[in-house]
C-alpha positions in Angstrom: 0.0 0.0 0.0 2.8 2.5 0.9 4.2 1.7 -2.9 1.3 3.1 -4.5 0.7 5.9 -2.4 4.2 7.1 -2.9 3.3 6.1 -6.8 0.0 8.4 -6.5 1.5 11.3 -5.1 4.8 11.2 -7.3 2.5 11.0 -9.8 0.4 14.3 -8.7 3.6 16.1 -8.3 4.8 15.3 -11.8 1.5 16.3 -13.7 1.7 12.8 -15.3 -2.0 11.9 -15.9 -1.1 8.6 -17.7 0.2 6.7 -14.5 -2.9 8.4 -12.3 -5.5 7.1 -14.7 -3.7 3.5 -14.4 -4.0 4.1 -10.5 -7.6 4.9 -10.3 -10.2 2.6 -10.9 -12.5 3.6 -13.9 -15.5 4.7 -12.0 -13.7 6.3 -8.8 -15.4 9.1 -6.8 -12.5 11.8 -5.3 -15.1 14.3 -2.5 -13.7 17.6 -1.0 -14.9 19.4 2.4 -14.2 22.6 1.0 -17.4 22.0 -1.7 -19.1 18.9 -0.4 -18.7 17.8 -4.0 -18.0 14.4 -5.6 -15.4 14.3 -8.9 -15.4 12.0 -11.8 -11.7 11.1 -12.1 -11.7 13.0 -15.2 -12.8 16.0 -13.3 -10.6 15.1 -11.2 -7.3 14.7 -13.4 -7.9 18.5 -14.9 -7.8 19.7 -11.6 -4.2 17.8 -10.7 -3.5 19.2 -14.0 -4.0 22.6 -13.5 -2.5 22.5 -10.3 0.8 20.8 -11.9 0.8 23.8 -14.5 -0.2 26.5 -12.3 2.4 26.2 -8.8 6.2 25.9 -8.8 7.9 23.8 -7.3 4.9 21.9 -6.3 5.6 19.1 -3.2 4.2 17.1 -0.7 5.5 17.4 2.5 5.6 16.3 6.5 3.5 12.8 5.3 2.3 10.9 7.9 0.7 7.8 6.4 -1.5 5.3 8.4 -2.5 1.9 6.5 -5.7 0.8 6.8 -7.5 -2.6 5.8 -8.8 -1.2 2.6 -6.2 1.5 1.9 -4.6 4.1 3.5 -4.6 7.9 5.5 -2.7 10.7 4.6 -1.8 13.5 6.4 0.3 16.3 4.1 0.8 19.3 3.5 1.0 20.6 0.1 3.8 23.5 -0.7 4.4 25.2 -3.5 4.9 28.7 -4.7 2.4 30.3 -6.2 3.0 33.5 -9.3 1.6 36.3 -7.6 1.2 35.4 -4.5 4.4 33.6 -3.2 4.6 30.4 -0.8 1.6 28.5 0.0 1.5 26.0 2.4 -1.8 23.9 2.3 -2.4 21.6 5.3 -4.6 18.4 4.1 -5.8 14.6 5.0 -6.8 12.3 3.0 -8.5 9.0 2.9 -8.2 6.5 0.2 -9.6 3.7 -0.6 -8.4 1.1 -2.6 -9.7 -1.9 -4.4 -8.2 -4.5 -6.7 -5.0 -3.0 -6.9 -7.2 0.8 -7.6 -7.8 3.7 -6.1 -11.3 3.5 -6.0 -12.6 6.5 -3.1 -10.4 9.4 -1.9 -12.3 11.9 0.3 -9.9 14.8 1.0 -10.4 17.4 3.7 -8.3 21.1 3.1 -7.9 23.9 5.6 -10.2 26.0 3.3 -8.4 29.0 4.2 -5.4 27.8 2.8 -6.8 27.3 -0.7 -8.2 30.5 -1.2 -5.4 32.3 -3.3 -5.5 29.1 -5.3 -9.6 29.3 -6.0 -8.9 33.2 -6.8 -6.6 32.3 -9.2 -9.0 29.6 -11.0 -11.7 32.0 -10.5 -9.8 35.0 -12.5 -8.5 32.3 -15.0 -12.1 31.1 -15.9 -13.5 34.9 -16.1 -10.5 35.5 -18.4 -11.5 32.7 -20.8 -14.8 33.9 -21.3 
């Protein structure tokens, strides 16, 4: 279990969609607290994307991992620098559930506060585009 998290997340940090949609099961469901929302992996992947594209030098960090029988918890926090704005550090825990070899669940919980330059910055990218 610890290989594929460290898999997963590598995988985050290098923006490399191919190996996450190998990792999660076709049908997954990824939730957040700070929208109460479920995502399609799909919806899902542009987001990793984006994020990939949008902070430098973009890292996980302090991991504390607990396995469980069906997967694993993660406690991070995610650091980066952001243009514009400068260091972000973005405490977060995750739960993941895995079947067959697949991620098939992740429900993530964010400091919400910690995410807001980053949801300003989508926000102002999706007004430009229109």
């Amino acid at each position: 279990m610890n290989d594929l998290a460290d898999r997963f997340f590598a995988a985050v940090e290098r923006g490399d969609e191919a190996t996450l949609i190998k990792m999660y099961a076709p049908d997954a469901c990824i939730w957040h607290n700070d929208d109460g929302l479920e995502q399609t992996v799909s919806e899902n992947l542009r987001v990793l994307r984006w994020l990939a594209r949008t902070l430098e030098d973009f890292r996980y960090e302090d991991i504390r991992r607990h396995i469980l029988p069906d997967g694993f918890a993660q406690q991070h926090v995610v650091r980066g620098v952001l243009p514009g704005h400068g260091p972000l550090e973005i405490p977060a825990g995750l739960f993941v559930r895995v079947e067959d070899g697949h991620i098939s669940r992740i429900d993530e919980y964010v400091d919400s506060a910690a995410i807001r330059p980053l949801r300003e910055i989508g926000s102002r990218n999706r007004t430009s585009r229109t």
